[in-house]
N, C-alpha and C positions, 0 to 999 in steps of 0.2 A: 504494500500500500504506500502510495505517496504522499507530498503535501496536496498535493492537485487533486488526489480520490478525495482526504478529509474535507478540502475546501469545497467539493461538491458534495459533500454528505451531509453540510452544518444546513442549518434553517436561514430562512431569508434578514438579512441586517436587524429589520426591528424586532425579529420574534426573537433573534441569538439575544439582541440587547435588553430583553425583557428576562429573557431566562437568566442571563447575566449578574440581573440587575435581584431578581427574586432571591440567586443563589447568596450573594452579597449580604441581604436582608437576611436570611437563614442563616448565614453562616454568624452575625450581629448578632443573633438572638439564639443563638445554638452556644456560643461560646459562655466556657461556665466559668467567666472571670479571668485572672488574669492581666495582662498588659491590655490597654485601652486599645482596640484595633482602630482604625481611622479609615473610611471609607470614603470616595468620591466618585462623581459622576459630572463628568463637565459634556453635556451634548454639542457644544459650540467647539470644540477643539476639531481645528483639520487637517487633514493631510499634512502633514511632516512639520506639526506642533507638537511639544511633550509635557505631558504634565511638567510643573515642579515640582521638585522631590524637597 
């Protein structure tokens, strides 16, 4: 299998960015303390912008 079979396997942009975005949410509310996780979502960054770290 290649990169090109997986990128034809995934769901279309906004459903991956929803599942995404649910798993993020879960994983916030799943975690049982701990260090403070920090999560974001910026839908305005484009093409060959990077978050800040």
């Amino acid at each position: 299998m290649t990169v090109h079979d997986v990128a034809r396997a995934l769901p279309a942009i906004p459903v991956l960015r929803e599942h995404c975005r649910s798993l993020a949410v879960l994983d916030l509310v799943l975690n049982p303390g701990g260090v403070e996780p920090y999560y974001s979502f910026a839908p305005r960054w484009s093409r060959g912008k990077r978050p800040r770290s």
